[in-house]
KOLFIDREN-751737 format. One line per field, with one value per residue (C-alpha): residue in three letters; chain; x, y, z. Coordinates in pm, whole numbers. Example, Ala and Ser with C-alpha at 12.3 -4.5 7.8 and 13.67 -1.06 7.14 Angstrom:
residu <- [ALA / SER]
chaine <- [A / A]
px <- [1230 / 1367]
py <- [-450 / -106]
pz <- [780 / 714]
***
This chain:
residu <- [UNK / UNK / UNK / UNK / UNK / UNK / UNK / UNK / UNK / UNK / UNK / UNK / UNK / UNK / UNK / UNK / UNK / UNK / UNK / UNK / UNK / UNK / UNK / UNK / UNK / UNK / UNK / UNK / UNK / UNK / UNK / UNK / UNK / UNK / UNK / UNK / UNK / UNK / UNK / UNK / UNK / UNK / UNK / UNK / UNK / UNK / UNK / UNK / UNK / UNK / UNK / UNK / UNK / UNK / UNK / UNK / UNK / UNK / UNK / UNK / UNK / UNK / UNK / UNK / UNK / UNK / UNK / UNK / UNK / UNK / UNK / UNK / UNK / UNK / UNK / UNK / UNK / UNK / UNK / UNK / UNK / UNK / UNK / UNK / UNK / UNK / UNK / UNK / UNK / UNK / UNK / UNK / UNK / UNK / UNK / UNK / UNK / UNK / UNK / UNK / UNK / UNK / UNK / UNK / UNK / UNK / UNK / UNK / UNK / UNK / UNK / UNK / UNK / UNK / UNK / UNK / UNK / UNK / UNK / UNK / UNK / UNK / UNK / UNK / UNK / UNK / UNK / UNK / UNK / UNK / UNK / UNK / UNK / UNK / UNK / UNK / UNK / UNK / UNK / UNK / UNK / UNK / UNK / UNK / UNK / UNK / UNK / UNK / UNK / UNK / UNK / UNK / UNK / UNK / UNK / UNK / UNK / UNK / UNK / UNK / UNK / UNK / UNK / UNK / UNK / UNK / UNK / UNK / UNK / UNK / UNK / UNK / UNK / UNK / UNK / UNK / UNK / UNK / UNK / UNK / UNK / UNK / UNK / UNK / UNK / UNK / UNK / UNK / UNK / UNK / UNK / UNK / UNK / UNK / UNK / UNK / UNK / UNK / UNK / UNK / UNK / UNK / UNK / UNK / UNK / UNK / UNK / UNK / UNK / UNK / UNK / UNK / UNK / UNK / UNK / UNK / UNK / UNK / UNK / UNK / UNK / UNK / UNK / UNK / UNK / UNK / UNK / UNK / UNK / UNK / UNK / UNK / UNK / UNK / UNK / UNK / UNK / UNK / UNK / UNK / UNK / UNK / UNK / UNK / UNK / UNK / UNK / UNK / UNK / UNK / UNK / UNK / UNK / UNK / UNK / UNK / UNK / UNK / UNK / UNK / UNK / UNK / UNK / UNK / UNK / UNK / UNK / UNK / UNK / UNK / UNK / UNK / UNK / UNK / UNK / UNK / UNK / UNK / UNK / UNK / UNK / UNK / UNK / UNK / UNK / UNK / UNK / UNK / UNK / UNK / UNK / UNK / UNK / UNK / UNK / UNK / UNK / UNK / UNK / UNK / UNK / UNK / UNK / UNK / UNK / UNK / UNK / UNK / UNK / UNK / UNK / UNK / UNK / UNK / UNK / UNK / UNK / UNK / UNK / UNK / UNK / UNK / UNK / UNK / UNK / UNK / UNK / UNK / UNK / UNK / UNK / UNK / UNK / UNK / UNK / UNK / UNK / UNK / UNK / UNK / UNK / UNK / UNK / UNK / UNK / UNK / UNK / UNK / UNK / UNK / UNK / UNK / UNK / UNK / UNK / UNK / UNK / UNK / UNK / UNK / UNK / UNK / UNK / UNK / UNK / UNK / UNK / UNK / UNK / UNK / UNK / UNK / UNK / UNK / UNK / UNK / UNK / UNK / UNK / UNK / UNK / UNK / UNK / UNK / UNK / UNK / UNK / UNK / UNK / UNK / UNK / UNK / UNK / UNK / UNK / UNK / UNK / UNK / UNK / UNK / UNK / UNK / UNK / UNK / UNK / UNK / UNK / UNK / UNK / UNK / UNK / UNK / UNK / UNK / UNK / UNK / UNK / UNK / UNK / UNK / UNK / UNK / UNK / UNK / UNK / UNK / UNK / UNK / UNK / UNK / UNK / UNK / UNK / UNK / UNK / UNK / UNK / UNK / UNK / UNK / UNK / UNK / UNK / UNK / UNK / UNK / UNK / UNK / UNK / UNK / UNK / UNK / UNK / UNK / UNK / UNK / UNK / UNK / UNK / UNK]
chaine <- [A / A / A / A / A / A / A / A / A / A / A / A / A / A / A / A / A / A / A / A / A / A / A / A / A / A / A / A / A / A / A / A / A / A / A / A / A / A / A / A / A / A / A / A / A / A / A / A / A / A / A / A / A / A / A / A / A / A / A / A / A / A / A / A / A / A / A / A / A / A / A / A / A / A / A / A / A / A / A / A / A / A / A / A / A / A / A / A / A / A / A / A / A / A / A / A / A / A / A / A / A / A / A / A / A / A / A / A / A / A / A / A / A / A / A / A / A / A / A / A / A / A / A / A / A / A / A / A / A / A / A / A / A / A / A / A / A / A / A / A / A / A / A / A / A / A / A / A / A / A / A / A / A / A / A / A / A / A / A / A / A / A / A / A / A / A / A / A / A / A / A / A / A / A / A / A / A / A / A / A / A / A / A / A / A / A / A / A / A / A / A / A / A / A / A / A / A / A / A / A / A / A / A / A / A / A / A / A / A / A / A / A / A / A / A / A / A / A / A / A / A / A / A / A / A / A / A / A / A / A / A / A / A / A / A / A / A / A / A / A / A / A / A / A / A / A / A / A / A / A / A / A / A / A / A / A / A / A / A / A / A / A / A / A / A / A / A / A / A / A / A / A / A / A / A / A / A / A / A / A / A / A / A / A / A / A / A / A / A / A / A / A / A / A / A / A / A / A / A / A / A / A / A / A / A / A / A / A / A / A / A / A / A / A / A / A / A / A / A / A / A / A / A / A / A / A / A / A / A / A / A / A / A / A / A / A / A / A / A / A / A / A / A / A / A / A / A / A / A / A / A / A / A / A / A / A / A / A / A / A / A / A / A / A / A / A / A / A / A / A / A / A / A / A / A / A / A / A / A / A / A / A / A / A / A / A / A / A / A / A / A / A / A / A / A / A / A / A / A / A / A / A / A / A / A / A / A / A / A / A / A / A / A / A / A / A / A / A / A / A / A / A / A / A / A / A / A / A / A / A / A / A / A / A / A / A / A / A / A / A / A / A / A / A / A / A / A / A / A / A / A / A / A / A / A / A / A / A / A / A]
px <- [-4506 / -4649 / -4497 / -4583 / -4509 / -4118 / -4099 / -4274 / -4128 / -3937 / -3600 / -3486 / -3550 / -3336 / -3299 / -3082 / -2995 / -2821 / -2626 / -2614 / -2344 / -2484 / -2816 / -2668 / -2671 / -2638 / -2982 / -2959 / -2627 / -2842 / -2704 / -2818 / -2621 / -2798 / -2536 / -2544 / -2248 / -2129 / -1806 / -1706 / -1825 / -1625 / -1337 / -1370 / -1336 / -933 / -989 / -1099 / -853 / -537 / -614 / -732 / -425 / -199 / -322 / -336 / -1 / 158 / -47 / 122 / 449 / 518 / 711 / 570 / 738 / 591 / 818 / 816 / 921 / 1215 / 1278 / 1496 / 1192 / 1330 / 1169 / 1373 / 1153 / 989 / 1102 / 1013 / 651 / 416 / 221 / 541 / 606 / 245 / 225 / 571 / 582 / 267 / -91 / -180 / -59 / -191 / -84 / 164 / 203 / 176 / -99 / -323 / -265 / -342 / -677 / -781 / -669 / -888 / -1202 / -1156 / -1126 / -1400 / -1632 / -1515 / -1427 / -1186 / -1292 / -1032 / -1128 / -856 / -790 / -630 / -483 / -591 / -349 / -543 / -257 / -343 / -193 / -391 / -530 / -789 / -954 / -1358 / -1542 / -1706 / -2031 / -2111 / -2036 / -2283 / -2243 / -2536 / -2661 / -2784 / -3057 / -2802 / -2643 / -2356 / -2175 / -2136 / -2025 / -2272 / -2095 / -2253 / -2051 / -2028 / -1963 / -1813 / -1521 / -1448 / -1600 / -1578 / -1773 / -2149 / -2368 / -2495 / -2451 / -2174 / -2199 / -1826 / -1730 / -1601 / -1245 / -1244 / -1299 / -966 / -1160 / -1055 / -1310 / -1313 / -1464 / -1853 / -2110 / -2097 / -1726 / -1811 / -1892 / -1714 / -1896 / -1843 / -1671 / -1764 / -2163 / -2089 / -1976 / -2134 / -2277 / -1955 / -1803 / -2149 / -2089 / -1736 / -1853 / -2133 / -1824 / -1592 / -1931 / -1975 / -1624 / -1618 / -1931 / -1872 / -1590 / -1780 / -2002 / -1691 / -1658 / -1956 / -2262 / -2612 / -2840 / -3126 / -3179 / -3460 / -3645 / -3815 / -4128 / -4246 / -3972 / -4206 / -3918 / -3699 / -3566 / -3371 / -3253 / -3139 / -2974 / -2807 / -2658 / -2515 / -2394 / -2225 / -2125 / -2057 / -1812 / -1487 / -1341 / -1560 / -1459 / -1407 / -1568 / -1770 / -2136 / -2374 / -2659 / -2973 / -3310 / -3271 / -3193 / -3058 / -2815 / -2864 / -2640 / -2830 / -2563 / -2374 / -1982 / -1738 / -1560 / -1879 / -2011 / -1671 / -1573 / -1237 / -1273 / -1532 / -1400 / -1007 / -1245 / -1403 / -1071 / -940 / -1308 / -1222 / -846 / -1009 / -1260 / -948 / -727 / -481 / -228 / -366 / 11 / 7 / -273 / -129 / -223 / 93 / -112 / -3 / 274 / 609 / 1015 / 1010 / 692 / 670 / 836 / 648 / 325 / 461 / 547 / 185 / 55 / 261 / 146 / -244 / -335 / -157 / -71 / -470 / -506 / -202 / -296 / -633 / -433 / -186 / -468 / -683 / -396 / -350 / -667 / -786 / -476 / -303 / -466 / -518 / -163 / 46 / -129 / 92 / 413 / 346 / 257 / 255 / 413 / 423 / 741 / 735 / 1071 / 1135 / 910 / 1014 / 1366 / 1443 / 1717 / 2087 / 2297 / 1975 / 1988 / 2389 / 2394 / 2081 / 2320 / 2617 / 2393 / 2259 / 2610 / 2787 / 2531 / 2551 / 2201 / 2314 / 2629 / 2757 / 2543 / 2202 / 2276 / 2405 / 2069 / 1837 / 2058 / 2046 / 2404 / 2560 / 2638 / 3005 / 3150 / 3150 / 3513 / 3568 / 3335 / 3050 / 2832 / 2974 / 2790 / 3027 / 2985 / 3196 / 3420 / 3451 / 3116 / 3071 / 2794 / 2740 / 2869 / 3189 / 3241 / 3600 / 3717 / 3979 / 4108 / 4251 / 4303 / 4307 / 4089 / 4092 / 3781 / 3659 / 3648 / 3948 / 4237 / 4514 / 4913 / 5148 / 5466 / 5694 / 5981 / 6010 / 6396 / 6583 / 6828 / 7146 / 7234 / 7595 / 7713 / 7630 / 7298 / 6971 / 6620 / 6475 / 6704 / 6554 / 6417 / 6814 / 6902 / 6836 / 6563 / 6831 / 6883 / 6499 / 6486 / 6776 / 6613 / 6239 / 6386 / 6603 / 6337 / 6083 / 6328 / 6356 / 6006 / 5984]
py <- [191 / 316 / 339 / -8 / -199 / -57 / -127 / -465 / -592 / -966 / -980 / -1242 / -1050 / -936 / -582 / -486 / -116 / -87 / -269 / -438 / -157 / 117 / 119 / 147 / 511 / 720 / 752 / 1142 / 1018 / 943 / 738 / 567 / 814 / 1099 / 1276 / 1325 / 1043 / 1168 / 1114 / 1497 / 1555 / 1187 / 1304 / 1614 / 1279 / 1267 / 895 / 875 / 1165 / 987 / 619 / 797 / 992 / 744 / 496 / 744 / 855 / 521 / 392 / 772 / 757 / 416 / 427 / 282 / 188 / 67 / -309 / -488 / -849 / -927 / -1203 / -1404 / -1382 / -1073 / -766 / -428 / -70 / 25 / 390 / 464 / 394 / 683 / 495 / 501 / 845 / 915 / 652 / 763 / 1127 / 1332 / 1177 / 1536 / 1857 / 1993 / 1742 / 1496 / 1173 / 1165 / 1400 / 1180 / 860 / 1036 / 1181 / 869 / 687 / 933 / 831 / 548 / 529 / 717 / 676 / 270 / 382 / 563 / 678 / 887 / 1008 / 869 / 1050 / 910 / 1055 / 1001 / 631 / 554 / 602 / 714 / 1104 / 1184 / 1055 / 1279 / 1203 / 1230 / 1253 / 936 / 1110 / 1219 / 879 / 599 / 254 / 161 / -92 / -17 / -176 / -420 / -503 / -320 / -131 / 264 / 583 / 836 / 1176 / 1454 / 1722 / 2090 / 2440 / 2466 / 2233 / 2478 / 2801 / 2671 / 2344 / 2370 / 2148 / 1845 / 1502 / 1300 / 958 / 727 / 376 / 153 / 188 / 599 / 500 / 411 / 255 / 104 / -63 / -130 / -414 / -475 / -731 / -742 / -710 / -432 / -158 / -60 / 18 / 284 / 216 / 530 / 419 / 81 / 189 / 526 / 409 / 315 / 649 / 819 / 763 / 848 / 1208 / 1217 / 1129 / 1409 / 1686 / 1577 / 1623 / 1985 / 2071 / 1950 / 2192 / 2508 / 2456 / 2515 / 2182 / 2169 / 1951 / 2085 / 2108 / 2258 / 2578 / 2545 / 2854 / 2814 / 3085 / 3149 / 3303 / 3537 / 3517 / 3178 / 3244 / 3550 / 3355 / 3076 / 3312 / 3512 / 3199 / 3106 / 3442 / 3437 / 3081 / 2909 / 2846 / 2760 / 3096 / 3099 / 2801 / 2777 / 3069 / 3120 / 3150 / 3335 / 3224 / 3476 / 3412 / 3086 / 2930 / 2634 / 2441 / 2087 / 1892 / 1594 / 1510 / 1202 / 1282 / 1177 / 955 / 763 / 810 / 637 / 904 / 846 / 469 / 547 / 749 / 520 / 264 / 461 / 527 / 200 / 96 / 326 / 207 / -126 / -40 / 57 / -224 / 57 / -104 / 147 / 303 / 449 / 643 / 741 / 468 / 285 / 133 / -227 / -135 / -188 / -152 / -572 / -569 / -231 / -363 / -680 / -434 / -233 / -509 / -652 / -322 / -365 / -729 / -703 / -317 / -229 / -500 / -575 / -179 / -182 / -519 / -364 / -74 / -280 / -465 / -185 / -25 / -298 / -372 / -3 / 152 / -162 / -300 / -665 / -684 / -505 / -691 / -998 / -740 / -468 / -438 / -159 / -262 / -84 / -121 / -177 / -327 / 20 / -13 / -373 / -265 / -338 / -138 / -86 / -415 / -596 / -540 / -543 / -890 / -1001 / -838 / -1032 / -1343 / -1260 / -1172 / -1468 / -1699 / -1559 / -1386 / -1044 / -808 / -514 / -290 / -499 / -388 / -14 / 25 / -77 / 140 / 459 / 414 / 512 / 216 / 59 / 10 / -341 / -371 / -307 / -606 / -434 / -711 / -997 / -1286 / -1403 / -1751 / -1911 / -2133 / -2396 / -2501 / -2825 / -3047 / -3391 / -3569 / -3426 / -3467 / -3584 / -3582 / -3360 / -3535 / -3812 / -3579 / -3298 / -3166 / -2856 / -2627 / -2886 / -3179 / -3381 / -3475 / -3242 / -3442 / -3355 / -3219 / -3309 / -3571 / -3809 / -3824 / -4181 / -4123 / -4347 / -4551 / -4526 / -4871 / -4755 / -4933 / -4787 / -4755 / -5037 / -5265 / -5194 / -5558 / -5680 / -5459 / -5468 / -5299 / -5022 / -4943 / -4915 / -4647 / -4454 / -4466 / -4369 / -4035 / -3958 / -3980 / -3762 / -3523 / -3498 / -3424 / -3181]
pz <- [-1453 / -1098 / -804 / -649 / -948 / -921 / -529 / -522 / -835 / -846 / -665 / -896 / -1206 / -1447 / -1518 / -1765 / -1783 / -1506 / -1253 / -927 / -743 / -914 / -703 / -354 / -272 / 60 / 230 / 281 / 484 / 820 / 1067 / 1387 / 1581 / 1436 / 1272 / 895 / 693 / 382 / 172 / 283 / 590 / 743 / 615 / 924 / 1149 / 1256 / 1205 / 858 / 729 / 878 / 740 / 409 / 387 / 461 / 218 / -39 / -30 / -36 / -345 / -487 / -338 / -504 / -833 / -1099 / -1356 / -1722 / -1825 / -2168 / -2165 / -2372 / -2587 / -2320 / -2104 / -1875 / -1824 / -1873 / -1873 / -2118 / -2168 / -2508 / -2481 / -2459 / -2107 / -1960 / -1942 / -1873 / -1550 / -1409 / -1476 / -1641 / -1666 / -1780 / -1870 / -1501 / -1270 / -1160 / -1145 / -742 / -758 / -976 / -812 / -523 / -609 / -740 / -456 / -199 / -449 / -457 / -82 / -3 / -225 / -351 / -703 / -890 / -1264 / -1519 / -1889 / -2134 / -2375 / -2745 / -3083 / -3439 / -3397 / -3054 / -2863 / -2464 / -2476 / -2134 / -1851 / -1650 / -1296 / -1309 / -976 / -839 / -744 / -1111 / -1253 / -1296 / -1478 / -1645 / -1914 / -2241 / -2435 / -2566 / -2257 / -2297 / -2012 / -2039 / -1821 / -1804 / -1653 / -1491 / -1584 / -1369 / -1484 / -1116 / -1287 / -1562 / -1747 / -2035 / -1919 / -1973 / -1750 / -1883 / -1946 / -2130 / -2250 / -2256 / -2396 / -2112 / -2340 / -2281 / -1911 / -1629 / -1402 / -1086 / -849 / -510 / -316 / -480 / -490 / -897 / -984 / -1165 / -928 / -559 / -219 / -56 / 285 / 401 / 324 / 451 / 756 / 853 / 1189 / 1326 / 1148 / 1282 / 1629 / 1568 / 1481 / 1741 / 2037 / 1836 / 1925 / 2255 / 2343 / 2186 / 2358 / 2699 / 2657 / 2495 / 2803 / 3037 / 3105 / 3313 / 3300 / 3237 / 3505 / 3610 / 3803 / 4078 / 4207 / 4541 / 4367 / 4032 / 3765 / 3508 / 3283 / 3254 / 2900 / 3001 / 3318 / 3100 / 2899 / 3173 / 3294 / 3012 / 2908 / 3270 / 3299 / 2952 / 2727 / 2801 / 2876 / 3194 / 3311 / 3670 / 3730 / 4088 / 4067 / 4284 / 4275 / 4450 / 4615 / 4724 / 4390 / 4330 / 4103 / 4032 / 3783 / 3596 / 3290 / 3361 / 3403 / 3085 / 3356 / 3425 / 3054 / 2968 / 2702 / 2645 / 2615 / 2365 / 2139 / 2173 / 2048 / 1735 / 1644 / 1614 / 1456 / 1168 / 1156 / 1111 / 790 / 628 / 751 / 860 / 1164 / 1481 / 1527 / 1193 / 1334 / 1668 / 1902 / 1998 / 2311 / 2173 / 1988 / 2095 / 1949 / 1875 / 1707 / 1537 / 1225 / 1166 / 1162 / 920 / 740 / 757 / 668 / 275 / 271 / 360 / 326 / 12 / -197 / -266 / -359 / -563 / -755 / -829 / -964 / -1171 / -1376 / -1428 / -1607 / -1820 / -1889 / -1969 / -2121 / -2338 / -2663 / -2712 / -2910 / -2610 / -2340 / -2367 / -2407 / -2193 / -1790 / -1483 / -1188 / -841 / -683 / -295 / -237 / -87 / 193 / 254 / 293 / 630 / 866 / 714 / 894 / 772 / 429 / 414 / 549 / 251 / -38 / 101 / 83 / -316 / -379 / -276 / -421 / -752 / -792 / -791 / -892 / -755 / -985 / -901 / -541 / -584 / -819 / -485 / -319 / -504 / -577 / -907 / -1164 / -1207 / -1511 / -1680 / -1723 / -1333 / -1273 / -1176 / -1351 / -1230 / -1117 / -808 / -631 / -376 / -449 / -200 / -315 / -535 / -671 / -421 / -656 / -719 / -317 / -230 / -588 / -533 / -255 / -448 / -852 / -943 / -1200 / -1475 / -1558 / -1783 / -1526 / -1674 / -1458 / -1443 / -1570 / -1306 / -1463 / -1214 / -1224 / -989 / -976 / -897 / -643 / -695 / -362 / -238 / -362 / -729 / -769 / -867 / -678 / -918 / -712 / -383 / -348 / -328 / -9 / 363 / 556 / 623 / 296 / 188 / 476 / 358 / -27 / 152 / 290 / -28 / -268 / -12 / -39 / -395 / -398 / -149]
***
């Protein structure tokens, strides 16, 4: 096939041995700004290693935890499978569990994926999980259709590693994509986005020149004759004038010559605003609020929380879902997938201050949705035993279904609903002429009184 035939071929045709994400590739890293883009050399950019840092160490600093469903439809942990203590503690003999979520979270940030060998036993059992760098990796198609990871491997990763190229199944593979155009592969936000990241870097130069010059624009040096040698006048100046340990330094300037700035000032050149703005341009790629990077401009002490708050419910739930059903998809067989799960816990960085969260557990625990050991467990708190009521389910008392509404008011009822027998006695109270109460009807009003207030007295 010649050249033209592979640049003008069909759009709409299918090819088969390799897929839509895998194509898109860095064009040497050039940008409209001029400066050179790449995965590495953003990361110099304050910007982009803040909002990549950040995000990678809260995907890490999350505990996950491994859950099997019991048969009462609950979920308890899972301790005694072999996933559980590779997620929570030890992916791998050299690493941690923080460590590996974090490395994968920085590819997968940088470059829009995140790949990791699995490795199994004789019983195919996951025993280790090992990260594999995104810019070695590429998803093709074989002649079949069928997806595969072709590896580029380094002797720079280990002496005993020979160069050369290594061929996995899609079920040897953890992978976890970022946002594509094929559901298959990720984009790079860095590539997406390196002319806003570009100019980012070009702003960063200026500034640190502008300085290394002393903080002086260029200009030109006029001579009223002819100068036989303008290099080593140039240089001489310079040597005399730049940098920013000769700042503010007075020049003398011989023969009639004469300075003449022609840069345009940062004030008028609007530097500051320009590079305020290129920060919060890169805050925005990676959905990062701007006062987790340092710009509290539009932050304030009532609103500070709710942005941390939307920062758990837009920025990291998405990453951690993706995370969550990788797992599960890569690491589970088709008979634990309706038994098993990973789940990321954030309640942590929901929690809101101390009086706030007192006053919620005083809510769940006089509903009757949590006991004292559901709350010392969020808490950090050690357990109480069972027989000192630590897992009671408490509700208050003066509550009642609608129906049951003024029943009590006229009976009183047991546990089981049915009316409580009083065991009291009324007592007849003999009247002073020797007759009985049951011959009320014969006496006088008097009289009724007089047998009114004995028999409330009996009573009372």
């Amino acid at each position: 096939m010649s050249i033209f035939s592979g640049l003008f071929r069909s759009r709409d045709k299918p090819v088969t041995d390799s897929t839509a994400g895998s194509a898109y590739r860095f064009f040497f890293g050039g940008s409209t700004s001029g400066k050179i883009v790449t995965e590495r050399s953003s990361m110099q950019m304050t910007a982009v290693y803040s909002c990549v840092r950040i995000l990678a160490e809260a995907v890490a600093g999350l505990p996950l935890q491994f859950y099997r469903y019991t048969e009462d439809g609950s979920k308890e942990k899972a301790i005694n499978h072999p996933l559980y203590f590779l997620l929570h503690d030890e992916p791998n003999p050299e690493m941690t569990s923080f460590v590996f979520r974090e490395t994968l979270m920085t590819h997968l940030l940088l470059w829009g994926n995140a790949y990791a060998q699995i490795i199994r036993n004789g019983k195919g059992e996951v025993v280790a999980l090992y990260p594999l760098m995104p810019n070695r990796m590429i998803v093709d198609r074989d002649e079949k259709g069928q997806l595969y990871y072709e590896y580029q491997t380094s002797s720079d990763e280990a002496k005993t590693t020979k160069g050369g190229t290594v061929r996995l199944k899609p079920t040897d593979v953890l992978h976890v994509p970022g946002l594509g155009f094929d559901g298959l592969v990720g984009y790079s936000p860095i590539a997406m986005a390196k002319n806003a990241i570009g100019m980012a870097i070009a702003c960063e130069e200026y500034g640190a020149k502008f300085f290394a010059n002393g903080a002086t624009p260029g200009g030109i040096l006029e001579h009223p004759g002819t100068v036989k040698d303008p290099a080593r006048v140039r240089e001489s100046w310079n040597a005399a004038f730049g940098g920013s340990s000769n700042s503010n330094k007075v020049a003398v300037l011989e023969e009639g010559m004469k300075y003449t700035p022609i840069s345009i000032s940062p004030e008028q050149a609007q530097f500051l605003e320009t590079r305020k703005f290129q920060i919060n341009e890169i805050a925005r790629i990676f959905r990062v609020p701007p006062h987790m990077v340092g710009d509290l401009e539009k932050s304030s002490f009532s609103n500070i929380e709710q942005q941390s708050l939307e920062f758990v419910k837009y920025t990291l739930d998405p990453w951690v879902m993706r995370w969550e059903q990788s797992i599960n998809r890569a690491l589970l067989s088709e008979t634990e997938k309706p038994v098993y799960f990973a789940k990321f816990n954030v309640d942590g960085l929901l929690r809101g201050d101390y009086q706030s969260r007192m006053n919620g557990y005083a809510t769940a625990r006089q509903n009757g949705w949590m006991s004292a050991n559901d709350i010392r467990e969020l808490e950090n708190l050690d357990r109480i035993p069972t027989e000192n009521g630590g897992d009671l389910y408490l509700v208050n008392g003066n509550m009642l279904p609608l129906s049951n509404a003024g029943a009590f008011a006229d009976k009183e009822t047991n546990a089981d609903g049915k009316e409580n027998k009083s065991n009291e006695e009324v007592l007849e109270v003999e009247e002073p002429d020797g007759s009985e109460s049951g011959d009320a009807g014969k006496d006088d009003g008097k009289n009724l009184v007089l047998k009114r207030h004995n028999r409330r007295g009996q009573l009372v």
